[in-house]
mmCIF entry with sequence, helices, sheets and N, C-alpha, C, O atoms, coordinates in Angstrom:
data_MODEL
# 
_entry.id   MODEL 
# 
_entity.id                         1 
_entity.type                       polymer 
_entity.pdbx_number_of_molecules   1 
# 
_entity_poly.entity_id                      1 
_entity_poly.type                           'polypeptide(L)' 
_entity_poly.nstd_linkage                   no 
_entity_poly.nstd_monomer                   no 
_entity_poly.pdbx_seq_one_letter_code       
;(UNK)(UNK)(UNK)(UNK)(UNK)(UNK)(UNK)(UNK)(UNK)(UNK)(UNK)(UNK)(UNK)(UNK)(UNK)(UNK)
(UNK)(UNK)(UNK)(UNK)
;
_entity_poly.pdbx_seq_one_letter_code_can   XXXXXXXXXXXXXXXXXXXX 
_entity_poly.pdbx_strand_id                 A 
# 
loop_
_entity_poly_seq.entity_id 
_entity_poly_seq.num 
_entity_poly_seq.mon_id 
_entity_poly_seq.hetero 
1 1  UNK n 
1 2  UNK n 
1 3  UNK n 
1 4  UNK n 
1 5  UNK n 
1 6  UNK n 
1 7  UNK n 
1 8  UNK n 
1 9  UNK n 
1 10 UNK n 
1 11 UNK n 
1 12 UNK n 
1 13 UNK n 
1 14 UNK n 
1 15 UNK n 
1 16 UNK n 
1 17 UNK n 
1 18 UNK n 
1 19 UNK n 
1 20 UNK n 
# 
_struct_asym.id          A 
_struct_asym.entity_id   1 
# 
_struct_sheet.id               AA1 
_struct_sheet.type             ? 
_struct_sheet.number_strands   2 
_struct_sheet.details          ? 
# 
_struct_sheet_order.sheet_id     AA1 
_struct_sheet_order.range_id_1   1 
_struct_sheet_order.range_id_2   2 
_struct_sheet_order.offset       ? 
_struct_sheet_order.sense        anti-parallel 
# 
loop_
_struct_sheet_range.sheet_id 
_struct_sheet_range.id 
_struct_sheet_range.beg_label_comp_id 
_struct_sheet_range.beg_label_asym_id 
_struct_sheet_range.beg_label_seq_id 
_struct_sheet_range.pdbx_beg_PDB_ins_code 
_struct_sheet_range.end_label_comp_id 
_struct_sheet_range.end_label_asym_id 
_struct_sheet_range.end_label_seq_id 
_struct_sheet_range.pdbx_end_PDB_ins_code 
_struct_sheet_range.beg_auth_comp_id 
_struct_sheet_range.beg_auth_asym_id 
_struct_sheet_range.beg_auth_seq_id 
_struct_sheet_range.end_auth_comp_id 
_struct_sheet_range.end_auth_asym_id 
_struct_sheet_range.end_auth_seq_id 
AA1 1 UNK A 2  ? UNK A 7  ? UNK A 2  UNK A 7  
AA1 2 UNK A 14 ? UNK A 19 ? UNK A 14 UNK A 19 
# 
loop_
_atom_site.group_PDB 
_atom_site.id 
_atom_site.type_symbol 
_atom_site.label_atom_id 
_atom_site.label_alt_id 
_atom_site.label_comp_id 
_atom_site.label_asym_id 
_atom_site.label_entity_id 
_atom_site.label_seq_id 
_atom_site.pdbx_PDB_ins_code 
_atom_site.Cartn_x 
_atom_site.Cartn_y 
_atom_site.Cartn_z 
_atom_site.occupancy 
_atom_site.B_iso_or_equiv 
_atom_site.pdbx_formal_charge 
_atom_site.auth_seq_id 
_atom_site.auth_comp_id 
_atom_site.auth_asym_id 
_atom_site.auth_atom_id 
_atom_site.pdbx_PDB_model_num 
ATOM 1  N N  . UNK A 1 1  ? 15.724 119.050 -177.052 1.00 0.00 ? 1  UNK A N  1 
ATOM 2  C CA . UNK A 1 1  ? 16.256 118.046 -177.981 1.00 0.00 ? 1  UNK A CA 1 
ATOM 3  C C  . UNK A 1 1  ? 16.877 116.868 -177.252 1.00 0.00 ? 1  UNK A C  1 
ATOM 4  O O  . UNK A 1 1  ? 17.240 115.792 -177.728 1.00 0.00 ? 1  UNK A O  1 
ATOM 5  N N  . UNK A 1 2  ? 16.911 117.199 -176.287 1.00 0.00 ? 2  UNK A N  1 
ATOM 6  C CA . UNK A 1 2  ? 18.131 115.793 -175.677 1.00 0.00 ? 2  UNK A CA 1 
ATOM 7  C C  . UNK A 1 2  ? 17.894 116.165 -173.568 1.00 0.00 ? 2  UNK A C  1 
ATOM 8  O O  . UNK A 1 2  ? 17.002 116.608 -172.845 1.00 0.00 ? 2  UNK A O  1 
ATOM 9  N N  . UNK A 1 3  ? 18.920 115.781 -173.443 1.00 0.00 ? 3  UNK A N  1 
ATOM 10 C CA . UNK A 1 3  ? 18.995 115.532 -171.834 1.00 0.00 ? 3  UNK A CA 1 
ATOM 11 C C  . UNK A 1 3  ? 19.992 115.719 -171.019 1.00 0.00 ? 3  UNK A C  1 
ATOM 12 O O  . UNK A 1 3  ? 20.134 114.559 -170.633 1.00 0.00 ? 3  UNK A O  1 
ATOM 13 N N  . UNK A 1 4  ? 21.012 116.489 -170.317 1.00 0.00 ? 4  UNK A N  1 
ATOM 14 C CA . UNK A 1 4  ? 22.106 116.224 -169.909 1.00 0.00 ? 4  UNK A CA 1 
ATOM 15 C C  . UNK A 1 4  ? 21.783 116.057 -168.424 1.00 0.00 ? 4  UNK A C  1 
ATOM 16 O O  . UNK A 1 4  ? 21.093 116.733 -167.662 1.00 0.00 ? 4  UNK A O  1 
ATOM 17 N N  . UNK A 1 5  ? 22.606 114.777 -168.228 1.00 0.00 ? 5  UNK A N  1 
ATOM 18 C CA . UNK A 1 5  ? 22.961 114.198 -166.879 1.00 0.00 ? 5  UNK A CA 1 
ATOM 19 C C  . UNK A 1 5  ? 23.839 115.373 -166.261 1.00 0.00 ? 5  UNK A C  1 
ATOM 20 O O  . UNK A 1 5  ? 24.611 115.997 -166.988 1.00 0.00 ? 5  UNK A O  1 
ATOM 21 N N  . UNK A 1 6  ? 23.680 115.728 -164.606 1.00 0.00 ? 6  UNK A N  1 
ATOM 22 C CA . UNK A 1 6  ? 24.876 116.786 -164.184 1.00 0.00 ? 6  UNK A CA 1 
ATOM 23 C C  . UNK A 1 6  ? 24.583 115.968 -162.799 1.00 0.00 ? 6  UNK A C  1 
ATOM 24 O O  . UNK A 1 6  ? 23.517 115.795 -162.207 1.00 0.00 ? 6  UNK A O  1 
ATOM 25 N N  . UNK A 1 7  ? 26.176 115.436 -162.431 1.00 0.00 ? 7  UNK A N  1 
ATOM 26 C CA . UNK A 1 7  ? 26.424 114.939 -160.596 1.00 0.00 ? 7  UNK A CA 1 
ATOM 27 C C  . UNK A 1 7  ? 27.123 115.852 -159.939 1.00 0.00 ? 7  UNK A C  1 
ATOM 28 O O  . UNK A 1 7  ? 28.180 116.338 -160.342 1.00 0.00 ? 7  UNK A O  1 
ATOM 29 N N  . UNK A 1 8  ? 26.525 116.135 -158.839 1.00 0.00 ? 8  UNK A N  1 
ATOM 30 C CA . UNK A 1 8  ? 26.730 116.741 -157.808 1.00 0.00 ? 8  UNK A CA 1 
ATOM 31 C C  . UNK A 1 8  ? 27.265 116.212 -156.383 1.00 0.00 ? 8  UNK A C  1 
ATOM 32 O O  . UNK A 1 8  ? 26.866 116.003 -155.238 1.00 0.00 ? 8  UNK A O  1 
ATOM 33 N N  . UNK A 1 9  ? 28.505 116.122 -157.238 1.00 0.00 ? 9  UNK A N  1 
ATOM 34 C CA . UNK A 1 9  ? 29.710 115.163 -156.068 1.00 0.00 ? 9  UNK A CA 1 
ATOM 35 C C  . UNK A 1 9  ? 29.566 115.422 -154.442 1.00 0.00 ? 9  UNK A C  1 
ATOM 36 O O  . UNK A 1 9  ? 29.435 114.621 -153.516 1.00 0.00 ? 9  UNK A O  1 
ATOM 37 N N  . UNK A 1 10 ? 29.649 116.959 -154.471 1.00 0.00 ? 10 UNK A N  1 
ATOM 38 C CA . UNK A 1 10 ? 29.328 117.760 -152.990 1.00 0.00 ? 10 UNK A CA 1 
ATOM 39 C C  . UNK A 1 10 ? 27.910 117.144 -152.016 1.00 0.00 ? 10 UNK A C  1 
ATOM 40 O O  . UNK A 1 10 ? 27.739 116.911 -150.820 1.00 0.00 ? 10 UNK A O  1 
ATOM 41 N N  . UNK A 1 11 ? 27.086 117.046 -153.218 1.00 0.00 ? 11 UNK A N  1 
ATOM 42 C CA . UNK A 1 11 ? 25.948 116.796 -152.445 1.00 0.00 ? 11 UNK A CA 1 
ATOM 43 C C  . UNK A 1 11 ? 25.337 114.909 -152.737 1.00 0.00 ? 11 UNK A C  1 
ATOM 44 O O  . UNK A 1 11 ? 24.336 114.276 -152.399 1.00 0.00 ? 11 UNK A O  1 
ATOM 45 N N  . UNK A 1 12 ? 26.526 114.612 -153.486 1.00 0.00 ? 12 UNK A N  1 
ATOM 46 C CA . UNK A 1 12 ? 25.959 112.835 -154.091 1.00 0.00 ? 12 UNK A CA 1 
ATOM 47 C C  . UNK A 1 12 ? 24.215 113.292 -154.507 1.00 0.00 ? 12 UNK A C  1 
ATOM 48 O O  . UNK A 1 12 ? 23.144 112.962 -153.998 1.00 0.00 ? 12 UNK A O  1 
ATOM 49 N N  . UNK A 1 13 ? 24.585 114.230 -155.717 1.00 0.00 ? 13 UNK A N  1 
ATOM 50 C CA . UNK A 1 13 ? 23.171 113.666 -156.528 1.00 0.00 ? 13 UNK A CA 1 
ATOM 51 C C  . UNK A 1 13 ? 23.449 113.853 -157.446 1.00 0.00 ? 13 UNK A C  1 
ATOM 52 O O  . UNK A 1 13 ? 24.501 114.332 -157.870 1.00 0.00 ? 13 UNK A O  1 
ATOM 53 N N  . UNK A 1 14 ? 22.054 113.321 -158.248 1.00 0.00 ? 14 UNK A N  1 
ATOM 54 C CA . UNK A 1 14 ? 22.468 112.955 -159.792 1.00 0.00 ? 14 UNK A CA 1 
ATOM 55 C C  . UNK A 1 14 ? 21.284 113.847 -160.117 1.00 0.00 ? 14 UNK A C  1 
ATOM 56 O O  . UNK A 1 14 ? 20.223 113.511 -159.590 1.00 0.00 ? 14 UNK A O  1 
ATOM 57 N N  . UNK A 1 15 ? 21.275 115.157 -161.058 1.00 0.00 ? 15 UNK A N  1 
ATOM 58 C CA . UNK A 1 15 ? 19.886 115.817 -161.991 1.00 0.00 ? 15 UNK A CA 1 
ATOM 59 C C  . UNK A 1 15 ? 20.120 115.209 -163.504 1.00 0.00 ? 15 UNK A C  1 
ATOM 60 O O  . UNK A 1 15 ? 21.122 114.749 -164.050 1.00 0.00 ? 15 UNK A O  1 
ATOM 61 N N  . UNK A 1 16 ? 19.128 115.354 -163.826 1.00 0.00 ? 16 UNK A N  1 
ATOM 62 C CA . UNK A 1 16 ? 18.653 115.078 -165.423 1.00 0.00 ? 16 UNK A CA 1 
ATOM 63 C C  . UNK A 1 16 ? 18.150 116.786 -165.921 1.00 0.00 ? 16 UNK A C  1 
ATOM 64 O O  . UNK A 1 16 ? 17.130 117.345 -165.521 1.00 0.00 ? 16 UNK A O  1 
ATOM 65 N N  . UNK A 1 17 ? 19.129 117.348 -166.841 1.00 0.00 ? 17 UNK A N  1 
ATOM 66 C CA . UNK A 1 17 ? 18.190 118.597 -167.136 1.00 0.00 ? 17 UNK A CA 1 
ATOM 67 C C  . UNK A 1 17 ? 17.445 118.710 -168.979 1.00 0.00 ? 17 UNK A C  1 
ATOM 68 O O  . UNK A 1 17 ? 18.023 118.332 -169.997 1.00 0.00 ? 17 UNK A O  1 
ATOM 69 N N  . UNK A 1 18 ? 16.943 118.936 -168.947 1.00 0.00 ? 18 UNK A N  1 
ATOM 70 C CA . UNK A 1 18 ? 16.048 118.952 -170.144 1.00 0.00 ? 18 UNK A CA 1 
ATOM 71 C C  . UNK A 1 18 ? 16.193 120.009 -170.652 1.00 0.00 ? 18 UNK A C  1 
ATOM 72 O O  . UNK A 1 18 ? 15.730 121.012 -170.107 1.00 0.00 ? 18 UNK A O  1 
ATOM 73 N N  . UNK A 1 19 ? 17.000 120.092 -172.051 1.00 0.00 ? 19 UNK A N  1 
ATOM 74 C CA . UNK A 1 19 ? 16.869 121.097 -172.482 1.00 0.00 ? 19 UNK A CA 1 
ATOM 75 C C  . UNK A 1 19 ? 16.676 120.568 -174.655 1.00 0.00 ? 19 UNK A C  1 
ATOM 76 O O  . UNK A 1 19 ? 16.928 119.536 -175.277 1.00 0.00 ? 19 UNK A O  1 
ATOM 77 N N  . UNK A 1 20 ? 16.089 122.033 -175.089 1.00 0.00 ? 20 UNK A N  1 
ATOM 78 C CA . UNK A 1 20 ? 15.093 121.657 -176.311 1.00 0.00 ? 20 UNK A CA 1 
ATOM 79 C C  . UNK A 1 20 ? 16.183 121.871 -177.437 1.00 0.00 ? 20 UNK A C  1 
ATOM 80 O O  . UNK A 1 20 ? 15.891 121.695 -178.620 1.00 0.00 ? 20 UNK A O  1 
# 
């Protein structure tokens, strides 16, 4: 249904996870 952004300060990244 949608998308959540999650940052990963430790490692400086940014995921996009997809969920329905």
């Amino acid at each position: 249904m949608g998308q959540i952004l999650v940052v990963d300060l430790s490692k400086e990244e940014i995921r996009t996870l997809e969920i329905d």
